[in-house]
Backbone as CSV, one residue per row, in Angstrom:
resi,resn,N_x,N_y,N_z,CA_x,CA_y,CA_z,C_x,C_y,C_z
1,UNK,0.817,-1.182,0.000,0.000,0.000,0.000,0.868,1.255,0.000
2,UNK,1.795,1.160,0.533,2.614,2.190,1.241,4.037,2.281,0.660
3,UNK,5.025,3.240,0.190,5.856,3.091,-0.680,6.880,3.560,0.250
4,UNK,7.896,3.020,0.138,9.013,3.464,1.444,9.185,5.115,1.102
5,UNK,9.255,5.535,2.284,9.824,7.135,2.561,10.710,7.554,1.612
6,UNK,10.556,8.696,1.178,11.835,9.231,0.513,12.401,10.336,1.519
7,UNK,13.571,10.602,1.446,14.126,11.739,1.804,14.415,12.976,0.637
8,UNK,14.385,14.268,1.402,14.484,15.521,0.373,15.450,16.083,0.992
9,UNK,16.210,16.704,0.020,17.200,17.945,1.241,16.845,18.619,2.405
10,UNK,17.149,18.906,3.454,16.847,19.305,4.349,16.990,21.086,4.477
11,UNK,18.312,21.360,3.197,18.148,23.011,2.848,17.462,23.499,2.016
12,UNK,16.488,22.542,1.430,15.540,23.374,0.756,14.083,24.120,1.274
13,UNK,14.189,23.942,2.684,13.503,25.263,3.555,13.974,26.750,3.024
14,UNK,15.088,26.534,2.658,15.726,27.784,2.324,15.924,28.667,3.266
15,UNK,16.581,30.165,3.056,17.111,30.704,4.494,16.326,31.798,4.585
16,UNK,14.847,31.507,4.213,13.739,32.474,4.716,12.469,31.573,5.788
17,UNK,13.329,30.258,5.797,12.784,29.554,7.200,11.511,28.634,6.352
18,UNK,11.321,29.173,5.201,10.003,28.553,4.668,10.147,27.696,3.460
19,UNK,9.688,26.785,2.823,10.221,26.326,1.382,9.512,25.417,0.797
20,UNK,9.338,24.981,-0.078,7.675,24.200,-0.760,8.876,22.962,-1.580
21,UNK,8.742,21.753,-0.894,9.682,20.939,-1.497,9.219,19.715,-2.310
22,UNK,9.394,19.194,-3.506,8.587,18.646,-4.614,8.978,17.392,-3.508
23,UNK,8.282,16.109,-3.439,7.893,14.938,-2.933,7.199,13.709,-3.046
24,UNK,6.807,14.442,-4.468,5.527,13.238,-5.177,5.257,13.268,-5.934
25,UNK,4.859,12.496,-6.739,4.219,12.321,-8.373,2.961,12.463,-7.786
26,UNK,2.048,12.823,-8.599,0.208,12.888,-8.181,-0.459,11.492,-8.703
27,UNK,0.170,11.290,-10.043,-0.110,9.929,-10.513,0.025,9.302,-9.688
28,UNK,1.215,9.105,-8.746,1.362,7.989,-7.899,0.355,7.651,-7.124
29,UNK,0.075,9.132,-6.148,-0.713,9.040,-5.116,-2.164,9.141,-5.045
30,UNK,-2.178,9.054,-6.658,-3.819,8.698,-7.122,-4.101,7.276,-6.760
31,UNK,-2.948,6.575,-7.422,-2.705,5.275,-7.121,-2.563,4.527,-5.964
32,UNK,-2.202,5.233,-5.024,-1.605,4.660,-4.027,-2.676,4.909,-2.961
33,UNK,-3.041,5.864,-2.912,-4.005,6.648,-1.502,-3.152,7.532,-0.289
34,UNK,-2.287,6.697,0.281,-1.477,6.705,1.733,0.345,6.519,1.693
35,UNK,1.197,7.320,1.277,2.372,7.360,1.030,3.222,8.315,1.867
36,UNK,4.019,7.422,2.488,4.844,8.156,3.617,5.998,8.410,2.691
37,UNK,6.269,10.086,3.309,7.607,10.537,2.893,7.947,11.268,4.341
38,UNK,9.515,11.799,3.854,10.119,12.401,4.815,10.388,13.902,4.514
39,UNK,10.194,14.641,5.052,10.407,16.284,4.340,11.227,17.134,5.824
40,UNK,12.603,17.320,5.412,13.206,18.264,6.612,12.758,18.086,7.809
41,UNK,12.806,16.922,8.085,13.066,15.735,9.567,11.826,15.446,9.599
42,UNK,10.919,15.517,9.255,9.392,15.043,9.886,9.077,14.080,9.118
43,UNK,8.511,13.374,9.044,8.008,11.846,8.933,6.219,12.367,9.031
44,UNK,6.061,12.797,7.390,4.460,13.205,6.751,3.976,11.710,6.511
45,UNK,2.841,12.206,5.447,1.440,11.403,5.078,1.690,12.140,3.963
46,UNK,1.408,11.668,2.791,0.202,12.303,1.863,-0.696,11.061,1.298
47,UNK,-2.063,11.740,1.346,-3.310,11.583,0.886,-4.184,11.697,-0.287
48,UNK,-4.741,11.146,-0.635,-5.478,11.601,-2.033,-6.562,10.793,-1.233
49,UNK,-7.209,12.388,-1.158,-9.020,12.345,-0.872,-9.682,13.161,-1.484
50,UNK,-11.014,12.013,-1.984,-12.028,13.055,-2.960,-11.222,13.955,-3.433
51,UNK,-10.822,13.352,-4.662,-9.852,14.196,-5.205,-9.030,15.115,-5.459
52,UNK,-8.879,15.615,-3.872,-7.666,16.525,-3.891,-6.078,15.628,-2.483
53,UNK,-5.494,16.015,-2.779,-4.003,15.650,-2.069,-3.751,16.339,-0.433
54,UNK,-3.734,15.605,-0.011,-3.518,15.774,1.645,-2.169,15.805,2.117
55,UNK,-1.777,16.692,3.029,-0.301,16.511,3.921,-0.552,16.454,5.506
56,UNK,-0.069,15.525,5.907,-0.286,15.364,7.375,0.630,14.575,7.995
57,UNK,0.992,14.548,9.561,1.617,14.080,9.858,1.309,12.823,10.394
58,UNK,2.879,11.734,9.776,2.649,10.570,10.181,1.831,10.004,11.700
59,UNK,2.374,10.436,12.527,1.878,9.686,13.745,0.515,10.456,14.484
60,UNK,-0.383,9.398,14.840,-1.617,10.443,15.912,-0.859,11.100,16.707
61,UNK,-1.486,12.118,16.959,-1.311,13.264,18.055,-1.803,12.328,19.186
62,UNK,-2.821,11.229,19.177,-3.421,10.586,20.408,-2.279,9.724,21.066
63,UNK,-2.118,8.757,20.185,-1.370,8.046,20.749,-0.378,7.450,20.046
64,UNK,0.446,8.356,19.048,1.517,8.221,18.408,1.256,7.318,17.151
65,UNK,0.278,6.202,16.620,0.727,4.995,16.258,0.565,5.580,14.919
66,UNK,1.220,4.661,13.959,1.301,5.166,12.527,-0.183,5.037,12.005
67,UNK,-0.265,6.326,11.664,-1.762,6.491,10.508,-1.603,5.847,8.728
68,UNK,-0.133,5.352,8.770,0.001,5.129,7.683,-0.769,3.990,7.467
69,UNK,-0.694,3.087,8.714,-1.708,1.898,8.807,-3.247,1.900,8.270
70,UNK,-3.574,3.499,8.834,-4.643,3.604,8.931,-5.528,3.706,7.411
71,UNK,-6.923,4.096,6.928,-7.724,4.080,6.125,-8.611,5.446,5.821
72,UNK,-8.661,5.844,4.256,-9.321,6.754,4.384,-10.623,6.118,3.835
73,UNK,-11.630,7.488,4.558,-13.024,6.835,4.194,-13.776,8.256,4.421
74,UNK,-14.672,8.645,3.171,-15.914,10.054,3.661,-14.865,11.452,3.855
75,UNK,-13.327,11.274,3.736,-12.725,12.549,3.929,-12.532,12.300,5.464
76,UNK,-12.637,11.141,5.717,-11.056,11.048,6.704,-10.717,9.807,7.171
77,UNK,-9.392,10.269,7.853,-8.419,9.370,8.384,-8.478,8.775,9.572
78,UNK,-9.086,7.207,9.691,-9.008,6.387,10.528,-7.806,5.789,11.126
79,UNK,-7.465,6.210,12.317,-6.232,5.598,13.153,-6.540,4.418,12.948
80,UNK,-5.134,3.070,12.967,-5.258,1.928,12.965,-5.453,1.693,14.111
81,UNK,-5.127,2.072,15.394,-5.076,1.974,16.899,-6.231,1.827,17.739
82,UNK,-7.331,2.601,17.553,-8.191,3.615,18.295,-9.122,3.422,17.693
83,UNK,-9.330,3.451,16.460,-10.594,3.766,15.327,-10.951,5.162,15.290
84,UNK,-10.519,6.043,16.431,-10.961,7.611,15.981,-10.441,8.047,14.576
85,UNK,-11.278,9.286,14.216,-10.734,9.749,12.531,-10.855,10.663,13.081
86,UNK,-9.482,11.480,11.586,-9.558,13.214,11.799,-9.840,13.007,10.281
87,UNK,-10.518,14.891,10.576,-11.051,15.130,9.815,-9.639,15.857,8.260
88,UNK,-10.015,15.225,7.250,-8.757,15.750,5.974,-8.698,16.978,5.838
89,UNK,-9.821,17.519,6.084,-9.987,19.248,5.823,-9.391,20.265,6.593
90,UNK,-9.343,19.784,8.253,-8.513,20.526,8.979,-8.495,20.179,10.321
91,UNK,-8.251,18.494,10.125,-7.737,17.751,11.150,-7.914,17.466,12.130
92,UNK,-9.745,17.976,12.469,-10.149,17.773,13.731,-10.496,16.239,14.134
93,UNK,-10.220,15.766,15.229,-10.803,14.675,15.329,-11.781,14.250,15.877
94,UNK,-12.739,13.133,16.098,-13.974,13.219,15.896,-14.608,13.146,17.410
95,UNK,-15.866,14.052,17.664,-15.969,14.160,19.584,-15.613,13.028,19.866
96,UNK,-15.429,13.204,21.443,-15.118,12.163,22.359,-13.986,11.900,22.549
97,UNK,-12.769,12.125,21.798,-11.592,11.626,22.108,-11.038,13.028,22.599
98,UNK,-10.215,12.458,23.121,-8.886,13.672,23.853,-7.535,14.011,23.548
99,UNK,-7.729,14.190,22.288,-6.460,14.654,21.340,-7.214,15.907,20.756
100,UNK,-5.385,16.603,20.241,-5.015,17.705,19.815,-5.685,17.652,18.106
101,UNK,-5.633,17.883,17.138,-6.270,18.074,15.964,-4.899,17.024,15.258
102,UNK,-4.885,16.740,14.436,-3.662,16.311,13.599,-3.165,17.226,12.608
103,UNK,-2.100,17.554,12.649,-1.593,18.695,11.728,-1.605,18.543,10.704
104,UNK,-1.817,19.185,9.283,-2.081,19.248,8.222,-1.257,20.170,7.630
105,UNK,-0.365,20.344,6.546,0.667,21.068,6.437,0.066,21.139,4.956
106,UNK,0.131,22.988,4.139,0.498,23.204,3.069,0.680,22.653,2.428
107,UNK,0.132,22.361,0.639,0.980,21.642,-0.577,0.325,22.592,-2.024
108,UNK,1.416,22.602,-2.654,1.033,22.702,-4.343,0.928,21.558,-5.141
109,UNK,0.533,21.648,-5.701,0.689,20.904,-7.365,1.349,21.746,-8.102
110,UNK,2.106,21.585,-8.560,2.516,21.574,-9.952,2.904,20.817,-11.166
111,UNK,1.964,21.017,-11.831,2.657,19.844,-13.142,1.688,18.611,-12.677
112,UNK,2.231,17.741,-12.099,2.460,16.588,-11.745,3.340,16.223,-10.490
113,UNK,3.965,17.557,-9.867,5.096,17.098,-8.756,4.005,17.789,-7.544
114,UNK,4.009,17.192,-6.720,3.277,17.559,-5.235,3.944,18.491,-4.409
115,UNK,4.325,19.337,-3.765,5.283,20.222,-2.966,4.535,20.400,-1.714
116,UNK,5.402,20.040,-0.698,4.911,20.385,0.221,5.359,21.302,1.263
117,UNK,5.045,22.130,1.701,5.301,23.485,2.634,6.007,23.275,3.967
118,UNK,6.444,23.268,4.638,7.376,23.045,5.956,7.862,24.411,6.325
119,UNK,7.712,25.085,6.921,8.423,25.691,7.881,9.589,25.494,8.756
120,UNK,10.660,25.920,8.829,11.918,26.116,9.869,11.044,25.174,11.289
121,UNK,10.622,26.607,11.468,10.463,25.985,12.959,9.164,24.277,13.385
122,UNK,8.210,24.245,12.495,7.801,23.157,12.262,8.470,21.789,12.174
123,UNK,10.100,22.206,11.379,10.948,21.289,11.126,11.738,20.570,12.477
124,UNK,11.460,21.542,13.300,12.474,21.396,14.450,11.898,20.586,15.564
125,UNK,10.392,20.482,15.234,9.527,20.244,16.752,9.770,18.802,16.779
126,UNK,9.655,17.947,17.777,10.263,16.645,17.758,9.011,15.848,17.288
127,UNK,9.079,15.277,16.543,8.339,14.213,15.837,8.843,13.143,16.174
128,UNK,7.646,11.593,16.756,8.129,10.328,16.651,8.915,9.942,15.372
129,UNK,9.711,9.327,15.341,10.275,8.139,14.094,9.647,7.439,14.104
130,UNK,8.776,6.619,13.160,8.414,5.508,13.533,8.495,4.883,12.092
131,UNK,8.633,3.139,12.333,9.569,2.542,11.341,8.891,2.267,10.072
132,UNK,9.897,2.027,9.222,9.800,1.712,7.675,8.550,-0.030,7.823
133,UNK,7.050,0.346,7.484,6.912,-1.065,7.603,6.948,-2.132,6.067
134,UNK,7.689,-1.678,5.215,7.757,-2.300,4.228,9.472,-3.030,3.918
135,UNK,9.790,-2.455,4.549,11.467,-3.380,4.956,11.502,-4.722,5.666
């Protein structure tokens, strides 16, 4: 389902702290649904829902576990863990649980290449690692 991580330069934030870094074919992730990459240390998601492209971060805010596991369905993302979903649009998750929203980060299209937005300081905040499950 899931295509191993890529890595991108880590200076293409550039030295205005901000930087939109290509990461994906769209074809792919038409194809694919759920494709983990890596963008200037964080360990994302992207999505293809109802036809537009999602960026989010790999792990729940609830309880860490990889969403890569997880399933989209109706415009959103079911934890494999929990069964709670956030919402694709702007990451709320659904009453009753006691988590933070799941972050959702900036992207372009262009062409065919996906870019996704990161911030400096976004880059810095500590994000779980969590492992390659296709190795």
């Amino acid at each position: 389902m899931c295509e191993r991580p890529i890595s991108v330069d880590d200076d293409a934030a550039g030295s205005a702290g901000f930087g939109r870094t290509p990461v994906w074919n769209l074809d792919r992730l038409r194809a694919e649904t759920i494709v983990r990459v890596h963008v200037a240390g964080l360990d994302l998601l992207l999505i293809w829902n109802d036809g537009d492209a999602v960026a989010c971060d790999r792990a729940c805010p609830h309880e860490q576990a990889d969403l890569a596991l997880g399933e989209v369905r109706g415009g959103r993302l079911f934890c494999p863990r929990h069964a709670a979903s956030f919402d694709l649009r702007d990451g709320a998750i659904n009453p009753g649980w006691p988590s933070p929203p799941l972050r959702l980060y900036p992207l372009r299209i262009t062409g065919e290449q996906i870019c996704v937005e990161v911030r400096e300081r976004q880059a810095r905040r500590h994000t779980p690692v969590l492992p390659d499950e296709s190795e």
